[in-house]
C-alpha positions as CSV (number, residue, x, y, z in Angstrom):
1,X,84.8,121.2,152.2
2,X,83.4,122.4,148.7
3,X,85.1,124.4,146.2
4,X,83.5,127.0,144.2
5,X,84.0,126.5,140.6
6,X,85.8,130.4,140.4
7,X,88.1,129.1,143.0
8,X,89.2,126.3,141.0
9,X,93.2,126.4,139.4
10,X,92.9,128.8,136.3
11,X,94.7,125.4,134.8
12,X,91.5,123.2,135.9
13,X,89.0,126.3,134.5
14,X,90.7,126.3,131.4
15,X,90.4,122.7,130.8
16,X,86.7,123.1,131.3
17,X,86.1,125.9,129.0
18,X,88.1,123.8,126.2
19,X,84.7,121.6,125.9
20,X,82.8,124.2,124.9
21,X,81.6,125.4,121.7
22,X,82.8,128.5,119.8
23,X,79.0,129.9,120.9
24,X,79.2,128.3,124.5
25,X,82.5,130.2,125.0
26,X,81.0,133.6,124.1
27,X,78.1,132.9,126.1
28,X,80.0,131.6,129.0
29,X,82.4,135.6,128.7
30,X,79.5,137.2,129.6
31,X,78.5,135.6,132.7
32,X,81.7,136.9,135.3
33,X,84.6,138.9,134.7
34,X,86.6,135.8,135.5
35,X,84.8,133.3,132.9
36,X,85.5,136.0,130.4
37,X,89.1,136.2,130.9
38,X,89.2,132.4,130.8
39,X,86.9,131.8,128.0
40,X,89.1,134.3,125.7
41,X,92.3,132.2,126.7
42,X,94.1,131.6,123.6
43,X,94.7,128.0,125.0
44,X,90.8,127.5,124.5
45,X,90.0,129.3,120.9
46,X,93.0,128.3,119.0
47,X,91.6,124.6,118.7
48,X,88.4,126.7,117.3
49,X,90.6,127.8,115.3
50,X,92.0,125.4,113.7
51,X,89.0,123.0,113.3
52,X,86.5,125.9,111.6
53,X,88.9,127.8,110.0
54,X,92.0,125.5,109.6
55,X,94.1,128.4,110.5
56,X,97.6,127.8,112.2
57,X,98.1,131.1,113.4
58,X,96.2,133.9,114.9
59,X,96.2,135.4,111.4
60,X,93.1,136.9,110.4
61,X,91.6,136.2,106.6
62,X,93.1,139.7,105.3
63,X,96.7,137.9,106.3
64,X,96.8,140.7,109.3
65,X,98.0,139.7,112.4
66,X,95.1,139.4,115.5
67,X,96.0,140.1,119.0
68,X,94.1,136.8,120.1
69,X,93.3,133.7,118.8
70,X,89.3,134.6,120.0
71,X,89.4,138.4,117.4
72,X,90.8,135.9,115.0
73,X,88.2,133.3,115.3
74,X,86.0,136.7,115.4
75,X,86.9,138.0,112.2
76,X,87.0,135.0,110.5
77,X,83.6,134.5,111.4
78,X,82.7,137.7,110.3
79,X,84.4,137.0,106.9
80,X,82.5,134.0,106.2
81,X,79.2,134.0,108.2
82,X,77.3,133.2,104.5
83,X,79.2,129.8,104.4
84,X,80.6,128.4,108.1
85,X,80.5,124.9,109.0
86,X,82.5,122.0,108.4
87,X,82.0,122.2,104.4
88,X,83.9,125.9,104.6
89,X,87.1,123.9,107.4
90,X,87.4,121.3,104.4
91,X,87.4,123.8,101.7
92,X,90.2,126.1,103.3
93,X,92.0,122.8,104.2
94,X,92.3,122.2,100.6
95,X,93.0,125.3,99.6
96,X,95.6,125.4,101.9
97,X,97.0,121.9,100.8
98,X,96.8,123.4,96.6
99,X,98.5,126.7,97.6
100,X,101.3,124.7,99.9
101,X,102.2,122.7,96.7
102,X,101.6,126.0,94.5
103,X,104.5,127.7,96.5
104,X,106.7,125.2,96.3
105,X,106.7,123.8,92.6
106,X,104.4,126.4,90.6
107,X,104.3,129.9,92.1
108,X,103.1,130.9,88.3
109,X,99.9,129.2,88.9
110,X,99.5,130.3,92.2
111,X,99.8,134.1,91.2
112,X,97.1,133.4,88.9
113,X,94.5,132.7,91.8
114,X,91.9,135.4,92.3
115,X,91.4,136.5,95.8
116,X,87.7,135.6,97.1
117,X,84.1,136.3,95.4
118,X,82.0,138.0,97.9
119,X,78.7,136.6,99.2
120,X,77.0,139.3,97.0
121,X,79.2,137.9,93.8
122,X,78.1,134.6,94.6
123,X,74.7,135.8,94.8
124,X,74.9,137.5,91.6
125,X,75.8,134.6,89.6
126,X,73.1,132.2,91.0
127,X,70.7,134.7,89.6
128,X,72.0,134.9,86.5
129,X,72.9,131.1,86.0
130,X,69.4,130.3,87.2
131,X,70.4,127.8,90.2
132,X,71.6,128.0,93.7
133,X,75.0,126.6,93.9
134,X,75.6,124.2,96.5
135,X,77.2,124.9,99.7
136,X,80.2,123.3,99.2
137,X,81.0,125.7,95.5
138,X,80.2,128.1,97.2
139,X,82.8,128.1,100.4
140,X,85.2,127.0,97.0
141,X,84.3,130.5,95.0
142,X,84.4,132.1,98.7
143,X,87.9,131.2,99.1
144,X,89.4,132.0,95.3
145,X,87.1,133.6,92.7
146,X,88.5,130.9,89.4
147,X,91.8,132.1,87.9
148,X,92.7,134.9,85.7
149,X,95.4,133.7,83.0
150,X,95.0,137.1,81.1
151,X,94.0,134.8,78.2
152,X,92.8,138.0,75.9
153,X,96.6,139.2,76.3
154,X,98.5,138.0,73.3
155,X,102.3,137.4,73.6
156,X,104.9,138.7,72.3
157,X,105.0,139.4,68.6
158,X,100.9,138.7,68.6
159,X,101.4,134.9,69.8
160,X,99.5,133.2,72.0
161,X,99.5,133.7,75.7
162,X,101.8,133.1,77.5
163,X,99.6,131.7,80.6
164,X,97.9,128.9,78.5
165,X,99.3,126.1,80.4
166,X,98.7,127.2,83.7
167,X,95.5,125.9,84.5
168,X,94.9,124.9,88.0
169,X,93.6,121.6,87.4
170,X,96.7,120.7,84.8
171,X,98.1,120.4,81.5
172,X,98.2,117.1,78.9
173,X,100.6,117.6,76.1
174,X,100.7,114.4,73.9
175,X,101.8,115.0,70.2
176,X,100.0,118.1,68.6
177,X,97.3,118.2,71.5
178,X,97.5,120.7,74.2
179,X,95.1,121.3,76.8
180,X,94.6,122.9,79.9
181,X,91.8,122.9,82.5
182,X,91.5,126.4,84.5
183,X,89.1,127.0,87.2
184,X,86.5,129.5,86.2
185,X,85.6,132.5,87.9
186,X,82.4,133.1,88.5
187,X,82.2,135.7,85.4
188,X,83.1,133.2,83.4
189,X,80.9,130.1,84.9
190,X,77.9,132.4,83.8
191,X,79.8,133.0,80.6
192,X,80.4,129.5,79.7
193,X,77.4,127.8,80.9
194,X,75.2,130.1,78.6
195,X,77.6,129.1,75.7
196,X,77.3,125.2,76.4
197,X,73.3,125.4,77.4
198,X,72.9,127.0,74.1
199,X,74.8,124.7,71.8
200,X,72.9,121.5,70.6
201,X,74.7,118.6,69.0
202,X,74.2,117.5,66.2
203,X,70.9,114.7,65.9
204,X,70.6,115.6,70.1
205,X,67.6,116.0,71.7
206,X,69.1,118.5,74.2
207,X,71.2,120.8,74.5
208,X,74.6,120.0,75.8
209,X,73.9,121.5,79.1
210,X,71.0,121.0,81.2
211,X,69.7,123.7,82.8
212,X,71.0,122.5,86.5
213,X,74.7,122.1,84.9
214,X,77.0,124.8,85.3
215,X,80.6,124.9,84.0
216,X,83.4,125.4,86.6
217,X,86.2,124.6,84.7
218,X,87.4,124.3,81.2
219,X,90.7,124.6,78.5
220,X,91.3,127.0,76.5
221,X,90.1,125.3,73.2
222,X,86.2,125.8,72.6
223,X,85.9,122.3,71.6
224,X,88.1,121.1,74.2
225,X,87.3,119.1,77.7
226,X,84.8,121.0,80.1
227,X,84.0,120.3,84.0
228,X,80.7,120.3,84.9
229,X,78.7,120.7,88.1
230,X,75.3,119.3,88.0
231,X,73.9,122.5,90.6
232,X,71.2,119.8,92.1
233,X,72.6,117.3,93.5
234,X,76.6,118.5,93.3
235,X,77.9,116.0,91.1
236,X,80.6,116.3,88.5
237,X,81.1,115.3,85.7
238,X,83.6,115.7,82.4
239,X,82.3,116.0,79.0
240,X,83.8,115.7,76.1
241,X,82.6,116.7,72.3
242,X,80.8,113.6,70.8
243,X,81.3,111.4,74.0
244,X,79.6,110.4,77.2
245,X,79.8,112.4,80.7
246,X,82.5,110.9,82.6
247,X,82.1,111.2,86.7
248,X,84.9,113.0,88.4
249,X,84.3,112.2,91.8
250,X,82.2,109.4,93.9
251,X,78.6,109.6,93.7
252,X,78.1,109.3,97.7
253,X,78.1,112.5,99.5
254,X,80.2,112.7,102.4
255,X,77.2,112.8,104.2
256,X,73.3,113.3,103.0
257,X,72.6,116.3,101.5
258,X,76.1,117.8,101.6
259,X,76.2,117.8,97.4
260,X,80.2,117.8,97.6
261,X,81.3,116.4,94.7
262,X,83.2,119.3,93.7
263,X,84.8,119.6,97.4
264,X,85.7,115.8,97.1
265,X,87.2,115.7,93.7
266,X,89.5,118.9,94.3
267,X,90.6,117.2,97.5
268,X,91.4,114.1,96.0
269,X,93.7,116.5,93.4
270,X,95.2,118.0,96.3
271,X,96.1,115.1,97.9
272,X,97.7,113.8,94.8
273,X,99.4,116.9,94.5
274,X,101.3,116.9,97.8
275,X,101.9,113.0,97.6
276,X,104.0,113.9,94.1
277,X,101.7,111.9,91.4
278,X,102.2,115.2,89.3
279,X,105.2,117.1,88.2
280,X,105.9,119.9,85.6
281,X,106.1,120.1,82.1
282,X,109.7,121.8,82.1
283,X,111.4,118.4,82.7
284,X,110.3,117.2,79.3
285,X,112.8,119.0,76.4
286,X,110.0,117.4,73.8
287,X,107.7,119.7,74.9
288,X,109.7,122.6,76.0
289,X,111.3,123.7,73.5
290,X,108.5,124.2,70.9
291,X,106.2,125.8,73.6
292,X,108.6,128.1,74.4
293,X,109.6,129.1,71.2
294,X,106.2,129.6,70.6
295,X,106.7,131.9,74.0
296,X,104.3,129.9,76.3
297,X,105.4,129.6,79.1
298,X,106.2,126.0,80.0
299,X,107.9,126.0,83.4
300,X,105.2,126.1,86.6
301,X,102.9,124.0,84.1
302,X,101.2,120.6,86.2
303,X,101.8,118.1,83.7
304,X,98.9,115.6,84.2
305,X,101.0,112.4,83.6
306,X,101.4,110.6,86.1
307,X,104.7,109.9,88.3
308,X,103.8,108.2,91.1
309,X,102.7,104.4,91.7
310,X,99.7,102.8,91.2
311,X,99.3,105.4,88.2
312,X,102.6,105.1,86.9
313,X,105.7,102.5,86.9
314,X,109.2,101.7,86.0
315,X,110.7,98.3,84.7
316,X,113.6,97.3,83.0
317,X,112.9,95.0,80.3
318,X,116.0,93.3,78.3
319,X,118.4,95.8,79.6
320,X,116.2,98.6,78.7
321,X,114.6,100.7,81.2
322,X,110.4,101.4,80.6
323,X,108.6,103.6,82.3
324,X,104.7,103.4,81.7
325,X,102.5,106.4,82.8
326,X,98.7,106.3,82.4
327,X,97.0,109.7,81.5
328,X,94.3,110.8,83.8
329,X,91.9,112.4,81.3
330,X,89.0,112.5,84.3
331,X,91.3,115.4,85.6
């Protein structure tokens, strides 16, 4: 005796419809009245959920609540039609993974994240820099639109701002040097990168930027470090005044053509973030106290100094403990 598939257990059904893609399962609600109650199960779209939009919950991307996991997947999709695929799952994964850490040891930073740029933003500041952006930046910029650290509001008494150590990318404090790398917003990437493609060193026969190079993130100090994206083939790079570019991530794209180099290297940070390579600045009373007099504030900072093995290690040498830290200037 044959079975009809609608006569199969709603348990067996649903275990069908789980294969199916995101599309499939929309195609598949229109067919019977039956296939669309199945194919809206939450059962079979929060999986969806989770691999394209690595969302947990049936939140949607405003941080309201959606009565199913299928009008979350729905507004999500909506959200971020310009940018989908598996580029935009990795990039919310490790924005996730940055914010997670944020919370937890340096909700100043955090607060300093701006929400999203908008697909007509984005647009906007490919005209004006001249370049597409890759897809990977642009599910990055999609997600938070740089950092705002107020840095044109001066402390109190007319000192510096407070916010100059809150870069998202970290702080090194060694003697008299301070720096701090901020991510950009996109104002400011169209800002900066006109600065830096108009400067010319000194006995160079370009400028410092190329016109495919695009700054994403840089300290406060003019002369200081400055990130760089190379727009063409996603690369980045550090560059330094009077020195050679110094790669921040891998060469090798994830895959051909996927020109995530930026993508790569801030998921490598974030993965060194949650595994505790990085701690603050507050623990050091060096630092702390003439930063703070100087009323920056110091707690919340990511001190770029390692604490973690292979990067950094403790021995005790004639009775006297050492503890060696190598300083990773690529970051």
């Amino acid at each position: 005796m044959e079975t009809a598939f609608n006569d199969l257990e709603i348990a067996c059904l649903l275990r069908v419809f789980s294969f199916l893609t995101p599309k499939d399962c929309a195609r598949a609600s229109c067919v019977h009245p039956l296939w669309n109650s199945v194919a809206g199960d939450n059962a079979v779209w929060k999986p969806h959920l989770a691999a394209d939009y690595a969302a947990s919950s049936a939140a949607a991307p405003d941080g309201s609540e959606a009565a199913t996991y299928r009008a979350a997947y729905a507004a999500w999709h909506t959200a971020y039609a310009d940018v989908a695929g598996p580029l935009l799952a990795r990039t919310l994964a490790c924005w996730r993974r940055i914010e997670a850490y944020l919370q937890q040891h340096s909700p100043q930073i955090l607060a300093t994240l701006n929400p999203g740029a908008t697909a007509q933003q984005v647009a906007q500041a490919e005209a004006e820099l001249g370049h597409p952006l890759p897809l990977a930046v642009r599910c990055i910029y999609r997600v938070h639109n740089g950092q705002d650290l107020r840095l044109h509001q001066r402390g109190a008494s007319g000192g510096p701002p407070p916010n100059l150590l809150m870069g998202l990318f970290g702080c090194l404090i060694f003697y008299d040097h301070v720096t701090s790398n901020a991510l950009q917003s996109l104002e400011e990437m169209v800002q900066k990168t006109a600065l830096f493609r108009s400067i010319r060193p000194m006995g160079a026969r370009h400028p410092l930027l190329l016109s495919n190079h695009v700054v994403f993130a840089h300290s406060f100090k003019p002369n200081d470090k400055v990130c760089v994206l190379d727009a063409g083939t996603g690369g980045v790079y550090q560059k330094l005044p009077h020195s050679r570019d110094w790669p921040l991530a891998p060469a090798a794209d994830t895959y051909p053509g996927a020109c995530d180099g930026m993508l790569r290297w801030m998921e490598e940070y974030a993965r060194r973030l949650s595994e505790g390579w990085y701690g603050g600045c507050e623990s050091d009373s060096s630092v702390k106290g003439p930063l703070e007099e100087a009323g920056i504030t110091v707690g919340g900072a990511i001190s770029l100094f390692p604490r973690a093995y292979p990067a950094a290690a403790t021995a005790i040498t004639r009775g006297v403990q050492v503890r060696q830290r190598l300083g990773d200037l690529h970051v």
